[in-house]
C-alpha positions, 0 to 999 in steps of 0.5 A: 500500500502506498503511504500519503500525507492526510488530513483526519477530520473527527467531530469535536466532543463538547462538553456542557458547559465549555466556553469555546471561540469560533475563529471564522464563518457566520459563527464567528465568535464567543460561545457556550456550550448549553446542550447536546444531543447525537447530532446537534450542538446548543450554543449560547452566545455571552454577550447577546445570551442568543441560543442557537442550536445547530447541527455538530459542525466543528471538526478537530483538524490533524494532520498525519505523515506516512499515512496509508490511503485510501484505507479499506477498512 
């Protein structure tokens, strides 16, 4: 198999009661996180205190070296 640079994107696991920051896009900003469910994020904005819930979005970003791709398993 051949190996390859990747980039691995996986769901960030939040937790209730992390205070978070956006860095771009239309969410930009200073958020908390006030609720979860499988599939959404509940998200509280501490200058407004606007709630929002939105489907999960963010991703923690890595960045593998040597790495087999595409994987068949």
């Amino acid at each position: 198999m051949e190996r390859h640079q990747v980039i691995v994107f996986k769901p960030y696991p939040f937790k209730v009661g992390q205070k978070i920051y956006i860095d771009n896009g239309h969410r930009k900003g200073d958020w908390e996180v006030i609720g979860l469910s499988d599939r959404k994020v509940k998200l509280r904005c501490p200058v407004s205190f606007r709630e929002f819930d939105w489907d999960s979005f963010c991703y923690f970003v890595e960045e593998a070296t040597d790495r087999i791709w595409p994987n068949k398993e």
